[in-house]
C-alpha positions in Angstrom: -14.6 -3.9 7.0 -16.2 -0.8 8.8 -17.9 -0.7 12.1 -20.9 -3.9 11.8 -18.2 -6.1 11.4 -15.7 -4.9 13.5 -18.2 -4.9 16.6 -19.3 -8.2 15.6 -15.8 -9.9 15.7 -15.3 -8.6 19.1 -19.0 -9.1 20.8 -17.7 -11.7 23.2 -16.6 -8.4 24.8 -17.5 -5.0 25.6 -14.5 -3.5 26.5 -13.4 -5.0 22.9 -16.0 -3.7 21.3 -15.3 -0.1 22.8 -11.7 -0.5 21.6 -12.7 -2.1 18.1 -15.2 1.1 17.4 -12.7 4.0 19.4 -9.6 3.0 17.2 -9.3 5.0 14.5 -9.4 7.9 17.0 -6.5 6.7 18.9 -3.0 7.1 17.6 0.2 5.6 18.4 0.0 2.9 22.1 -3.3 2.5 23.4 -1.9 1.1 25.9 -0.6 4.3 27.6 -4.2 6.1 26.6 -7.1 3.9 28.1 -7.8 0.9 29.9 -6.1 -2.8 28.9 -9.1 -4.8 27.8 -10.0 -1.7 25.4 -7.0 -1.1 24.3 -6.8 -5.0 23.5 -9.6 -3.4 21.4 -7.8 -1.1 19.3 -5.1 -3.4 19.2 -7.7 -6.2 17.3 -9.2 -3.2 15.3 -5.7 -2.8 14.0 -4.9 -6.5 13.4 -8.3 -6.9 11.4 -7.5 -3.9 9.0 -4.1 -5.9 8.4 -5.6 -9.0 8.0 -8.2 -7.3 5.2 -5.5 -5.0 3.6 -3.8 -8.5 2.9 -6.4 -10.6 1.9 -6.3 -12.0 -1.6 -9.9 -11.7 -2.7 -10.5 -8.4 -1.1 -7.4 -7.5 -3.4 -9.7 -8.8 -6.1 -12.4 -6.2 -5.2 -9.8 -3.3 -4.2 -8.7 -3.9 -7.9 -11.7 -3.7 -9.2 -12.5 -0.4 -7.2 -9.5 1.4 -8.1 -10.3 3.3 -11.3 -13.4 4.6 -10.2 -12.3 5.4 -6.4 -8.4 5.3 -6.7 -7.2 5.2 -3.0 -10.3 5.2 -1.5 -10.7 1.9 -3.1 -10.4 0.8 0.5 -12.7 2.6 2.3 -15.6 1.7 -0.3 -15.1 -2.3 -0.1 -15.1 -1.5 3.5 -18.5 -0.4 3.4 -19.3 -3.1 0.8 -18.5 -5.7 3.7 -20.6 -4.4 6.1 -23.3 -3.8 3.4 -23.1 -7.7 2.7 -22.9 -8.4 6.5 -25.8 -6.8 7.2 -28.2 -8.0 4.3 -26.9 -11.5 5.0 -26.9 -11.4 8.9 -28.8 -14.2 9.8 -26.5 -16.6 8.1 -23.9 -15.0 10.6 -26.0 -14.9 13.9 -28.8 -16.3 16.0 -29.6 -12.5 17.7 -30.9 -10.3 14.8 -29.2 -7.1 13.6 -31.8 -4.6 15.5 -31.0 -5.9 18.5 -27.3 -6.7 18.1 -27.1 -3.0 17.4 -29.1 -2.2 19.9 -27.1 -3.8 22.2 -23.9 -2.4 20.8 -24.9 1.1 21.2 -26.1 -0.1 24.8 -22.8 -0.7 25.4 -20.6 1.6 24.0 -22.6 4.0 25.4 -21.6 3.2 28.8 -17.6 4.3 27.7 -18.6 7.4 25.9 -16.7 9.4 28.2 -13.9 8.3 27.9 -14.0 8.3 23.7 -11.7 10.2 21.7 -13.4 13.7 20.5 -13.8 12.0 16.9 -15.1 8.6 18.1 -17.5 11.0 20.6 -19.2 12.6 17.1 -19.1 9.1 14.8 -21.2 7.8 17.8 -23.9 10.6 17.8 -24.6 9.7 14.2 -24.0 6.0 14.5 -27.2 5.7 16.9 -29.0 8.6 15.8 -29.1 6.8 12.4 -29.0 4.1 13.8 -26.6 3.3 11.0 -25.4 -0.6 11.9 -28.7 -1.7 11.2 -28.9 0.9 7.9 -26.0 -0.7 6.6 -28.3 -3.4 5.5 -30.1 -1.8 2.8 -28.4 0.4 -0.2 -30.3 3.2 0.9 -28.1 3.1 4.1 -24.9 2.8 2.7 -25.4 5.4 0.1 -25.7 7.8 2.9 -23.0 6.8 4.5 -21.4 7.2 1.2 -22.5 10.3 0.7 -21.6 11.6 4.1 -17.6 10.1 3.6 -17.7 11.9 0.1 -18.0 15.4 2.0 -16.0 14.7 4.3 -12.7 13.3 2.3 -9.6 15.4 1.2 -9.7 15.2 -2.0 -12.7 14.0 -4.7 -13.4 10.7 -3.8 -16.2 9.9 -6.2 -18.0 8.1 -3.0 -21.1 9.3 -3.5 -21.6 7.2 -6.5 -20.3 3.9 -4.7 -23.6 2.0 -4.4 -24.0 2.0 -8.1 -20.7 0.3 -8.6 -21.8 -2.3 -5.8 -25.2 -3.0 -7.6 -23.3 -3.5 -11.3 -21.2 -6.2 -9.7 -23.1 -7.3 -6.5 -22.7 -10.9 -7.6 -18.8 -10.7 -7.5 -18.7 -9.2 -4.0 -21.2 -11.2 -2.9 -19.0 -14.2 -3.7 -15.9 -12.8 -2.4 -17.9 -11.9 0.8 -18.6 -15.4 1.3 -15.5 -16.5 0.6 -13.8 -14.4 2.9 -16.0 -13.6 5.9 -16.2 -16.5 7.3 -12.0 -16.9 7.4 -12.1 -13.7 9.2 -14.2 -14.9 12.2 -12.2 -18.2 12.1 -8.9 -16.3 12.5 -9.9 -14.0 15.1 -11.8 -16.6 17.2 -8.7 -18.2 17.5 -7.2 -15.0 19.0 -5.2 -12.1 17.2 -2.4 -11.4 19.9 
């Protein structure tokens, strides 16, 4: 899952949230690099990413994402999460998703100094584009798609990723369902 659902597991918290959205720019022991709540943070950020990597239905999708997207298989059912998060977000919360992102921007905001260089940029465009709440329409996560697809290493094939989504929406809708809600079980019962 990519940064809506992420920030949504840990919005019992701030300094979680700051950890959850900063750890991909953090390498190695947060603990030596930033305060202990946020880097409880990264340390969740981490333990969610295993917890999807190892997931049996989002194997089902990763499979089913492989020929077109090869190892970024990954990254695009990430974005396929927080797609179906987003269009779906009132069956998830009471607070709707303009102002949950509103208020997660709010709040990251007030630890942007102390963000990694790459978390610092991500940021700028996050709330520019005010991209949690774009996640909810395909418009919005072709973008995004579009803007991984320049950025990655090698040809990714990103670009075309909402395409793929629409031809078998039904199937990720279904493992969506199926899986989001053992997510927020699992991490509401802690992940230390």
């Amino acid at each position: 899952m990519n940064f809506l659902a992420h920030l949504y597991l840990s919005r019992h918290s701030e300094k979680l949230m700051v950890g959850n959205f900063i750890a991909d720019g953090v390498k190695g022991n947060p603990y030596n690099k930033v305060d202990d709540e946020i880097a409880d943070g990264v340390k969740m950020h981490r333990a969610i990413d295993f917890f999807m990597d190892n997931h049996s239905l989002v194997e089902i999708g990763k499979k089913r994402l492989r020929p077109a997207y090869g190892k970024y298989a990954a990254v695009v059912i990430d974005i396929y999460y927080d797609y179906l998060l987003a269009k779906n977000w009132e069956e998830y919360s009471d607070i709707p998703l303009g102002n949950f992102s509103a208020s997660c921007y709010k709040a990251l905001e007030k630890h942007y100094p102390t963000f990694p260089e790459r978390s610092k940029r991500f940021y700028h465009y996050m709330v520019s584009n005010d991209i949690l709440t774009q996640y909810s329409k395909l418009e919005g996560i072709k973008r995004v798609f579009e803007g991984m697809a320049r950025r990655a290493k090698f040809e990714s094939g990103m670009e075309n990723a909402t395409e793929e989504l629409k031809l078998y929406m039904d199937e990720y809708d279904y493992e969506f369902r199926l899986f989001f809600p053992e997510i927020v079980e699992h991490f509401e019962q802690g992940f230390t």
